[in-house]
C-alpha positions in Angstrom: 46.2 4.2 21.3 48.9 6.6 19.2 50.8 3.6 18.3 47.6 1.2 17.2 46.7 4.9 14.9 50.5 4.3 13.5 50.3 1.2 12.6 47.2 1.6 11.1 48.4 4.4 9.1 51.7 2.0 7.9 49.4 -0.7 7.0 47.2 1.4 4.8 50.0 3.3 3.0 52.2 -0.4 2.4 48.5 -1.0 1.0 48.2 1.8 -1.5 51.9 1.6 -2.3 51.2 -1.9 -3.5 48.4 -1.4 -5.7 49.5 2.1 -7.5 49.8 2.3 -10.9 52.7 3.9 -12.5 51.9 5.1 -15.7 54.1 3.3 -18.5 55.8 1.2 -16.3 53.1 -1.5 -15.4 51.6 -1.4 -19.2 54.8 -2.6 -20.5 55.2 -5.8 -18.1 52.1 -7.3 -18.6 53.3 -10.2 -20.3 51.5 -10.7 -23.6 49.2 -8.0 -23.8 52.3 -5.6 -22.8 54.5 -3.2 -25.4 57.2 -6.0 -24.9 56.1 -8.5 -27.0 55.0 -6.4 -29.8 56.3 -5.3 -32.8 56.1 -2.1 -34.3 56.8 -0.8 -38.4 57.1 3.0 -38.4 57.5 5.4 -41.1 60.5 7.5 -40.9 61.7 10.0 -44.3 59.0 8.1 -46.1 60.6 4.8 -45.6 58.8 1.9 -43.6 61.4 0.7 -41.0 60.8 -2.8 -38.5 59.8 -4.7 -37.4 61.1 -2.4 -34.5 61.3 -3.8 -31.0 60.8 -1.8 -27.7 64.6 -1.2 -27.5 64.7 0.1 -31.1 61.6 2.3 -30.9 63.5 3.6 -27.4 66.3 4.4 -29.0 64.8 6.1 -32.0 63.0 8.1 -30.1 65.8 9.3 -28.2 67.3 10.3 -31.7 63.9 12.0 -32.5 63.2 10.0 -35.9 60.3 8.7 -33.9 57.9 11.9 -33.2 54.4 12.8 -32.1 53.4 12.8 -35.6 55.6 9.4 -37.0 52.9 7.1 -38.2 53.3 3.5 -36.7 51.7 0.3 -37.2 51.7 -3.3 -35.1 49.4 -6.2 -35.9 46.9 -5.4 -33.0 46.2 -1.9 -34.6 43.5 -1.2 -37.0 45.8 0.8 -39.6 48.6 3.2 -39.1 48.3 5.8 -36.1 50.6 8.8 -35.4 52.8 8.0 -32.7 50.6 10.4 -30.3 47.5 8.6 -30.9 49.5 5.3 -29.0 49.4 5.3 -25.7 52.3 2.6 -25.3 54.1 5.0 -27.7 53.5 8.4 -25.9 54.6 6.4 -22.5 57.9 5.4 -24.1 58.0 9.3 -25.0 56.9 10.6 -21.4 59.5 8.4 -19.8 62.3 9.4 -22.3 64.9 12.0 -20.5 65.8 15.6 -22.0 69.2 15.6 -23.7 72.1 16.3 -21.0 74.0 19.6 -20.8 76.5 20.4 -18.5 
């Protein structure tokens, strides 16, 4: 009887692990509703810079001339948005590691 509980228990956590959601991560491989094949303009020092791909917007923000308050635009939004009002954006934020000091 303790082993059929086990296995039960193994089957329903393969199960959840399967169908969890990890925030960022599945929004940006979602083919062509995901971050990956859009494009992205931003205004940075009063200058509009793009089109920007995910790489580019990564590696701005790690340089921190994309912020919270950077206003970006793409073709499927309705006008400029800060940065923080993106949720693709504030992923790519979230998932972006603190500088390294040794």
């Amino acid at each position: 009887m303790g082993m059929a509980i086990a296995q039960q228990m193994v089957g329903s956590m393969n199960n959840a692990f399967q169908n969890m959601s990890t925030p960022g991560v599945d929004t940006m491989h979602q083919g062509n509703a995901g971050i990956n094949d859009q494009f992205y303009y931003a205004m940075i020092k009063d200058k509009k810079v793009g089109p920007l791909s995910l790489k580019d917007l990564c590696d701005l923000i790690n340089k921190k001339e994309i912020v919270s308050e950077t206003y970006l635009w793409n073709p499927l939004l309705t006008g400029w948005k800060m940065a923080e009002q993106i949720p693709e954006i504030v992923r790519l934020v979230a998932m972006t590691p603190p500088p390294f000091n040794k």
